[in-house]
KOLDO-350909 format. One record per residue (C-alpha): residue in one letter; x, y, z. Coordinates in steps of 0.1 Angstrom, whole numbers, padded with zeros to 4 digits, always signed. Layout:
// KOLDO-350909
AXYZ
...
This chain:
// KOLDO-350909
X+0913+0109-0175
X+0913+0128-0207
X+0939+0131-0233
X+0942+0168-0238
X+0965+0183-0261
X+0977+0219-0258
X+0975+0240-0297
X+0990+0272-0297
X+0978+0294-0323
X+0995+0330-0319
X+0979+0352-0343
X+0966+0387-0342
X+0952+0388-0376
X+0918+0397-0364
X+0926+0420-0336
X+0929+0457-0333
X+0959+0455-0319
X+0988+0434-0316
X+0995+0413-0278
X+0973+0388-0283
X+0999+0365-0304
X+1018+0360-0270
X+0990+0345-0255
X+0997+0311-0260
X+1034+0314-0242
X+1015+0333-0216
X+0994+0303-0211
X+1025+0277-0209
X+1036+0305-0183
X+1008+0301-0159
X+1011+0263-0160
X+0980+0252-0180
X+0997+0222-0190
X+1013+0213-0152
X+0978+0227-0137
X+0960+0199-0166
X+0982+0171-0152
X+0975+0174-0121
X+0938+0171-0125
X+0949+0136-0140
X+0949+0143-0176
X+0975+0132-0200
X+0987+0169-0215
X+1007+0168-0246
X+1016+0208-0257
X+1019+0207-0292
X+1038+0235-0298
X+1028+0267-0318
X+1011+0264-0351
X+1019+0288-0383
X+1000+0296-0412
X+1009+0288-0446
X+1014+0311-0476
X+0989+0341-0468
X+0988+0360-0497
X+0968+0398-0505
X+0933+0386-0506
X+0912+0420-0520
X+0881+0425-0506
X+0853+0451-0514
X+0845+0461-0483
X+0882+0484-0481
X+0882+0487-0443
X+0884+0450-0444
X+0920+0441-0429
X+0945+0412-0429
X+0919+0390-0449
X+0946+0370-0469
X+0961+0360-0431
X+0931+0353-0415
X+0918+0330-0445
X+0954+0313-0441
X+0950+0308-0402
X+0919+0296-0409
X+0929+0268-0427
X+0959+0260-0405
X+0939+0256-0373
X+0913+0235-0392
X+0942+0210-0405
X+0957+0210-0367
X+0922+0208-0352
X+0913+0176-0376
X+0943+0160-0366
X+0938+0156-0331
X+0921+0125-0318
X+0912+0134-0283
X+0908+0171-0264
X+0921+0200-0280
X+0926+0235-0264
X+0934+0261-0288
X+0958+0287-0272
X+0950+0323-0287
X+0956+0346-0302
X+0928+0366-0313
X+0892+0352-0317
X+0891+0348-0352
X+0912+0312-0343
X+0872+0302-0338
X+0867+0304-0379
X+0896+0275-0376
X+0889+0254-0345
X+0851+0253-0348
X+0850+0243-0382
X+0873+0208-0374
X+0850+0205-0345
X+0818+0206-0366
X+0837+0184-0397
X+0846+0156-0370
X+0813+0157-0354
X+0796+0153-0392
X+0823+0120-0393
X+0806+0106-0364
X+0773+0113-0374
X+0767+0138-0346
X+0757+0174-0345
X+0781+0203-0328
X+0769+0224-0300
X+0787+0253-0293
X+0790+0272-0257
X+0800+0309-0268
X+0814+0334-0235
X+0817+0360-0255
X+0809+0396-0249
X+0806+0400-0289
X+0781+0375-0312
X+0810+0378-0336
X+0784+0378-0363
X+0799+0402-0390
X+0809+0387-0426
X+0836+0407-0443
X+0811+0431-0459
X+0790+0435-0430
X+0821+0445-0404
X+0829+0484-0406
X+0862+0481-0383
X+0873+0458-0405
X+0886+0435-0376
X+0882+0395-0385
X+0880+0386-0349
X+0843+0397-0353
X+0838+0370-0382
X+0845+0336-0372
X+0807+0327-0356
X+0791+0337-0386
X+0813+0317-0408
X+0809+0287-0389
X+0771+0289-0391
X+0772+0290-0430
X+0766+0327-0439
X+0770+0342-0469
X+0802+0364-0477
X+0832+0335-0470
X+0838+0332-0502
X+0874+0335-0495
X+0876+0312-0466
X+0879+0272-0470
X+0846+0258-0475
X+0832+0239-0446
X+0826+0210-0445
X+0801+0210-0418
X+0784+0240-0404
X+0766+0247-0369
X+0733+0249-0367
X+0725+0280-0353
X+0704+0270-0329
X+0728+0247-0315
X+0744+0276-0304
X+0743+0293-0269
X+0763+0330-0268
X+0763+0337-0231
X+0776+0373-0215
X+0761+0392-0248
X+0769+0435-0243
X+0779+0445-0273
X+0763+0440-0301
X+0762+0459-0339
X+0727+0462-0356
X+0741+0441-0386
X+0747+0415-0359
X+0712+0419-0342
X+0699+0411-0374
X+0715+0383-0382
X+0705+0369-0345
X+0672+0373-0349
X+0667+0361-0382
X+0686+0326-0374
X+0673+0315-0339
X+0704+0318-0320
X+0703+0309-0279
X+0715+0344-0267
X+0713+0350-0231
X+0727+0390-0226
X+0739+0402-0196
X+0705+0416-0183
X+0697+0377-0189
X+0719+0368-0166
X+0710+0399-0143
X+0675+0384-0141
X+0673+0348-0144
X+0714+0337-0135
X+0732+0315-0155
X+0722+0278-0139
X+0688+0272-0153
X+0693+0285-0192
X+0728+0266-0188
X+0716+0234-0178
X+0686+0235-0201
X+0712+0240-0230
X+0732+0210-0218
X+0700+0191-0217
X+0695+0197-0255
X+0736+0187-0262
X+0728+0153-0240
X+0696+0145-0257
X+0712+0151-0294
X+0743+0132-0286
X+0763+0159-0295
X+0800+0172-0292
X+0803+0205-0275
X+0827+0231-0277
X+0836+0254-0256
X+0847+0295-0269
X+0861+0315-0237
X+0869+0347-0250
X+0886+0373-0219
X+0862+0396-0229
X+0834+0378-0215
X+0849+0381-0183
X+0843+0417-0157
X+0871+0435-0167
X+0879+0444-0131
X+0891+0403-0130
X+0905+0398-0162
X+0920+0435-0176
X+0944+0416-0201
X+0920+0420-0232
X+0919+0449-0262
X+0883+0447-0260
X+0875+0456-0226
X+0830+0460-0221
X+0820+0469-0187
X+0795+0448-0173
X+0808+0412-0181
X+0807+0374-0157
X+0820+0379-0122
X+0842+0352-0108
X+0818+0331-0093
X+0800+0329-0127
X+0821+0320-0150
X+0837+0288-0123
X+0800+0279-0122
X+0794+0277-0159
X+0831+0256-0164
X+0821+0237-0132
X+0781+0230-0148
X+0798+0217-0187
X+0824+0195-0167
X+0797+0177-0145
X+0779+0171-0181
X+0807+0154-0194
X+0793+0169-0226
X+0825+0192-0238
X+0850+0175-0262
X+0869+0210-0275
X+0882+0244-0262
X+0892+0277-0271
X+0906+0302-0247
X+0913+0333-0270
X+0919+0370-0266
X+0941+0370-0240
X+0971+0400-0249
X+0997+0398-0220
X+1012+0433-0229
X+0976+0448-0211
X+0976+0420-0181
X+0983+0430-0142
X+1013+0406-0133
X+0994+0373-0151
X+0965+0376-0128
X+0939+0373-0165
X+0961+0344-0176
X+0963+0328-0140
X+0920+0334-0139
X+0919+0318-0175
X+0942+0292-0161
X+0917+0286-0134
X+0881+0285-0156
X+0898+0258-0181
X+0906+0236-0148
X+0868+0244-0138
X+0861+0228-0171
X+0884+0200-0165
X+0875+0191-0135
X+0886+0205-0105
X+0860+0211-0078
X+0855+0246-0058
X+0870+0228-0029
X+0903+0222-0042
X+0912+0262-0049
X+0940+0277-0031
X+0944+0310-0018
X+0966+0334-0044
X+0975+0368-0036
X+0984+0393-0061
């Protein structure tokens, strides 16, 4: 039994386009919270977070957009993160909620002494600072942030960073030579889709839960939609052909469960406004119960 608490963090700030913030209510919609009990968990929703005072934050980099909101965010999902003693889930919103929830994770891993590992389902690195990104969009920020590079001046300073090689970005297919760069110069874990293609998801998976185990680390878990097929989960503003099927993405959330290794998660990106009668929030539903515990077995038949 885990103690799980339910943060809802309904911003668009970093996104292209706005739908994302209803994510979080989309969530409570498809019964993450009843769907959590179940399994045995004690779920405590915690309601919807807000920022403080945002402010116009200038930035060099013109294209550059919603910095003084993001930086604000930031800070709010750090404090709420901090806060929490046992399991958090951070409801998004748009993926720049990471810059927020993975810096807590790392600050209360540093308070026990521990490192933080990070499991990244991502279609994007999410690699740009704010004067590398040339959309402009934040949501492509938060990673490098959270791994200490330069250019954040403007965001709260961390008090722990992730190690970049304690970091595993799995479902890689669109990727920005500023962000290539950056991956290759800092010994990031990437396994692409033609990774997957090739070699599955099982062994690299398990070796990178070996390294978590043998550290004694936390681990937390990023789901971004986007990492998902977008044939199985259309409910994102950053569709990329190509991504996890189904079966994937249960076996990953089934594999981190069985190493009782995770301790945090985000589930971000969802935007209702482009989902197909909730079946993207129902799937999302579904992986974070993987991770939680429920076994292939115990799946019932839905129809759409």
């Amino acid at each position: 039994m885990t103690n799980i608490a339910l943060i809802g963090v309904p911003t668009y700030a970093g996104a292209a386009q706005r739908g994302c913030q209803m994510g979080p209510e989309a969530y409570r919609t498809a019964a993450l919270a009843e769907t959590l009990s179940a399994l045995g968990h004690v779920v405590e929703d915690r309601g919807d977070i807000r920022p403080g005072d945002a402010g116009g934050i200038p930035h060099s980099n013109k294209v550059v957009k919603n910095l003084g909101e993001t930086v604000a965010w930031t800070r709010a999902i750090r404090d709420a993160g901090l806060s929490e003693a046992g399991f958090p889930v951070f409801l998004g919103g748009d993926h720049c909620l990471a810059a927020g929830s993975i810096s807590a994770m790392a600050e209360r891993a540093a308070r026990e002494a521990r490192p933080l590992f990070v499991l990244w389902l991502d279609a994007h690195p999410d690699l740009h600072t704010p004067a590398t990104t040339t959309s402009g969009n934040l949501h492509g920020a938060p990673m490098a942030y959270v791994t200490g590079a330069e250019g954040f001046d403007d965001y709260p300073p961390l008090a722990a960073r992730v190690e970049p090689e304690n970091v595993m970005m799995m479902g890689l297919r669109s990727v920005d030579p500023a962000e290539n760069a950056r991956i290759a110069a800092n010994g990031f874990e990437v396994r692409d889709m033609r990774s997957i293609d090739e070699h599955g998801v099982a062994a690299p998976l398990r070796a990178f839960l070996e390294r978590v185990k043998a550290a004694n680390g936390r681990l937390h878990v990023s789901l971004d939609v986007d990492f998902l097929e977008p044939g199985i989960a259309p409910a994102v503003g950053t569709t990329v052909p190509g991504g996890a099927t189904f079966r994937e993405a249960h076996l990953i959330m089934e594999m981190v469960h069985d190493s009782g290794l995770a301790s945090s998660l985000d589930l971000v990106e969802l935007n209702p406004f482009l989902d197909e009668r909730g079946r993207t929030a129902k799937l999302m539903v579904d992986l974070a119960a993987s991770l939680m515990g429920r076994k292939v077995l115990d799946r019932m038949t839905r129809s759409y």
